[in-house]
N, C-alpha and C positions, 0 to 999 in steps of 0.2 A: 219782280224779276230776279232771278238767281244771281250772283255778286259772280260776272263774267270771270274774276279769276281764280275762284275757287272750279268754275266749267271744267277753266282749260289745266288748270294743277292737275284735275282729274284726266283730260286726256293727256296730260305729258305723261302717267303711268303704263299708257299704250303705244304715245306716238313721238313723245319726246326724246327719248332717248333712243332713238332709230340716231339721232342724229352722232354719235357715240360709235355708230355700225354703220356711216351711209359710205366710207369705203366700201364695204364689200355688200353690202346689204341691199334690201332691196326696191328699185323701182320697179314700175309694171312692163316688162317685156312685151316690145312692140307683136314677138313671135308667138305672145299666146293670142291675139284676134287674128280671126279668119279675114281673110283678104277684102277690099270691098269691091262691089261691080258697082258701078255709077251709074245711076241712074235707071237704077231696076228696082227699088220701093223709092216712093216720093217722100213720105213720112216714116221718124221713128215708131218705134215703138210706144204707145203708151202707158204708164203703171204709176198709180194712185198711193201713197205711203199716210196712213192713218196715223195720227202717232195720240193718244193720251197717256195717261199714270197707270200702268207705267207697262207699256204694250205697243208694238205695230201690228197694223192688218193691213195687208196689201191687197189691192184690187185688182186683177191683170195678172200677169208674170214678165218678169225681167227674161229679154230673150239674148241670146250674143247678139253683138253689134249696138247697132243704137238705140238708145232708149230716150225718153223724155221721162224723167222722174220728177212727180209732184210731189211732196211733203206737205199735208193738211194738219197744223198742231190743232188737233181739237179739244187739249187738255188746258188745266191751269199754268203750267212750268213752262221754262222754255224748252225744245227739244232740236235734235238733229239726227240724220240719220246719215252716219257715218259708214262706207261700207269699205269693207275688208277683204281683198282677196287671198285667198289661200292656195296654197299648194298645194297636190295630191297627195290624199292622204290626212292630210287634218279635216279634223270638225271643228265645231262650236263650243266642245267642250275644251279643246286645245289653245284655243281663243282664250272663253275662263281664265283657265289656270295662269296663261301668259301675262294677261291683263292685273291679276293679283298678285305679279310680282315686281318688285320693282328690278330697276337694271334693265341693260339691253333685251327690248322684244329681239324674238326669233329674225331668221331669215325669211321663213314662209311664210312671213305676215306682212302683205302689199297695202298699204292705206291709199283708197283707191276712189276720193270723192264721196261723193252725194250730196245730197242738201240740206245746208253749212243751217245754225242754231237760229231759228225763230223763235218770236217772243207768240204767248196764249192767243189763237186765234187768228193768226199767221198762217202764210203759205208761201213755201218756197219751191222754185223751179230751176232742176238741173237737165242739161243732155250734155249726155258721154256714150262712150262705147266701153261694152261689158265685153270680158271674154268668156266663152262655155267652162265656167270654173264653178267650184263653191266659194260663196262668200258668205260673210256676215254680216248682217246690219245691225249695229250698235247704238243706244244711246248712252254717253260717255257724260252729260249731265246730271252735276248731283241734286238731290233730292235736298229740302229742308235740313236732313238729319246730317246731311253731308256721305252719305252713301252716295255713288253713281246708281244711273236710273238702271242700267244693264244690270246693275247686282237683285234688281227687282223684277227682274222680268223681261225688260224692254233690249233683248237682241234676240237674234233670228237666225238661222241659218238657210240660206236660199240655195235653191240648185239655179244655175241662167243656163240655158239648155233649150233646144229646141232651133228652127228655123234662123239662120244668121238674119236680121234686117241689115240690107244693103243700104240704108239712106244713104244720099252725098254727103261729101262733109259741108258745112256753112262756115264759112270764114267770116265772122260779126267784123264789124266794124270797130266795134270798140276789145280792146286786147289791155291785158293788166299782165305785166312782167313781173314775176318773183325771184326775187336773190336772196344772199344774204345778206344784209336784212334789209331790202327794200322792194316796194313795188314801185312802177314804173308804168306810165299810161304810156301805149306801142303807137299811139295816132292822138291827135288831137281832141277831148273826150268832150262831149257835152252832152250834159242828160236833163231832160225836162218832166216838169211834173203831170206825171199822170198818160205818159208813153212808155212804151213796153222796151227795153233794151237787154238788146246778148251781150254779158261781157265773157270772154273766155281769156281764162287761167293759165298761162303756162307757166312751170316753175322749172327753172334755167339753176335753180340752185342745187347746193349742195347735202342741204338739210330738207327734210320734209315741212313743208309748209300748206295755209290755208288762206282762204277769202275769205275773210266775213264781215260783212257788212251789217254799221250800225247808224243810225240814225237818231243824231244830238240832239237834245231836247232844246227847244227856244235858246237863244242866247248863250251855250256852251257852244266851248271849241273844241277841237282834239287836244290839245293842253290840258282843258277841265277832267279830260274821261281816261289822259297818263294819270294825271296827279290822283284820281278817283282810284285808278289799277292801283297804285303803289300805297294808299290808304283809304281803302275803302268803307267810307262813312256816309250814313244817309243815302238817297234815293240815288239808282246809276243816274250820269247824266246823259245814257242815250239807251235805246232800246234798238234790240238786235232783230235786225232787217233782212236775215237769208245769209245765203253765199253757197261758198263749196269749201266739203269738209276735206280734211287733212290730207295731202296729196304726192304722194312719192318724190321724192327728186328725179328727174330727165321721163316722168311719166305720160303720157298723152294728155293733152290740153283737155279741161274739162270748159263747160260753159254755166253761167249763171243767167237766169232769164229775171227780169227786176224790172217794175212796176214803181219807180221810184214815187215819193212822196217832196213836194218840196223842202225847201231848208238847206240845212248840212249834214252830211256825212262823211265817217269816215268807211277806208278798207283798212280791215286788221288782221294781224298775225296773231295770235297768243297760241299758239304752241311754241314751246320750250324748247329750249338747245342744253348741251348735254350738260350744262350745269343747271339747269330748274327754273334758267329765266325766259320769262315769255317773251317772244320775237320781237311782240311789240315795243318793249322798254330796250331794243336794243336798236330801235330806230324805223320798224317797220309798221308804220302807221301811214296813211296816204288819205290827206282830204280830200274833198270831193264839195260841191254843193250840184242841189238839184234847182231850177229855174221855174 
């Protein structure tokens, strides 16, 4: 498995230093989705995200409105598929360039979910609502060499277009609050091994943040997988479980769908705040065990 902090050093070149710019900078504007009618489709949308070394192929199309996004890694690495919305007028080559520089990303560039970094032979499960935009979908995980996978191939640019799905909204039960720097369970949480559970995301904060969920190996704690972040030697002590990837400030709540495993885990942040350090060492870790 990929040394988790080298991942997110890589996406702090994209999505960290948003927080440098989240004065004026951007979340996702509730006025680019089209309205929804209730209960006029039952179900979202569904669309299949392939990810191996170092490629997505999607099966379906992203339409506006709801979608159920699946993420199948059916590579050796870990992956995510980060997506990006943009403003009219950019592409994916504007992405690029952006991403290779360091310093404040653009204003045009919304980090707008998907589903958060699985380990090899993995499947992770998001629904959000897309808006009729362009986006990208990126993987921001580096490779062996220490390249991101996206400098290999692995981003995309999607048009979502077509037919709005109306689905209702689903209000889960289980809710996970984002600040700076903490998450916060919104209701009383308990999750069992081997049940399907929604958690959705809101981030109340001021910096861009994510959920990603990992899953401690035997006998670590969230203790063991700081002290691992801050020198990391030897085997992680947990392997990465799903989530949702990096998420504007004040942006529309996204959901994680999870199949937990029993044991412990934690939620994490590791994207960076405008000086280079990850969420997490600044106190945004949230344990969890599954029963």
């Amino acid at each position: 498995m990929p040394d988790r902090r080298r991942v997110f050093a890589l996406l702090a070149a994209g999505i960290a230093l948003l927080a440098a710019a989240c004065g004026g900078g951007g979340g996702t504007s509730e006025s680019k989705f089209a309205p929804l009618v209730p209960g006029s489709v039952q179900k979202p949308n569904e669309v299949t995200i392939n990810a191996t070394e170092y490629a997505f192929k999607l099966e379906g199309a992203l339409v506006p409105g709801r979608n159920l996004i699946t993420l199948k890694n059916g590579g050796k690495e870990d992956h995510h598929a980060q997506l990006i919305l943009l403003d009219a007028g950019k592409t994916i080559a504007d992405v690029q360039q952006a991403l290779a520089k360091p310093g404040t990303p653009p204003t045009w560039m919304h980090f707008d979910g998907g589903p958060g970094t699985i380990a090899a032979g993995g499947t992770g499960v998001v629904r959000q609502r897309l808006a009729e935009s362009t986006y990208v979908l990126a993987c921001l995980v580096p490779a062996a060499d220490g390249a991101a996978h996206f400098t290999k191939g692995m981003i995309s640019e999607v048009k979502v277009a077509g037919a709005v799905n109306n689905a209702e909204t689903v209000f889960e039960r289980e809710a996970v609050l984002a600040s700076d720097y903490a998450f916060a369970f919104a209701s009383a949480s308990v999750y069992t091994d081997g049940v399907e559970t929604a958690i959705r995301l809101n981030n109340n904060g001021a910096e861009p943040h994510e959920l990603g969920i990992v899953r401690l190996s035997d006998g670590k704690t969230a203790d063991d997988y700081i002290a691992w972040l801050k020198k990391p030697q030897g085997p992680s002590p947990g392997v990465a479980a799903g989530g949702i990837g990096a998420v504007d400030p004040k942006a529309e709540a996204k959901t994680v769908i999870v199949t937990p495993r029993a044991g412990n885990h934690i939620m994490i942040c590791m994207v960076t705040d405008k000086n280079g350090v990850p969420h997490a060492l600044l106190g945004m870790v949230k344990p969890f065990k599954v029963n």
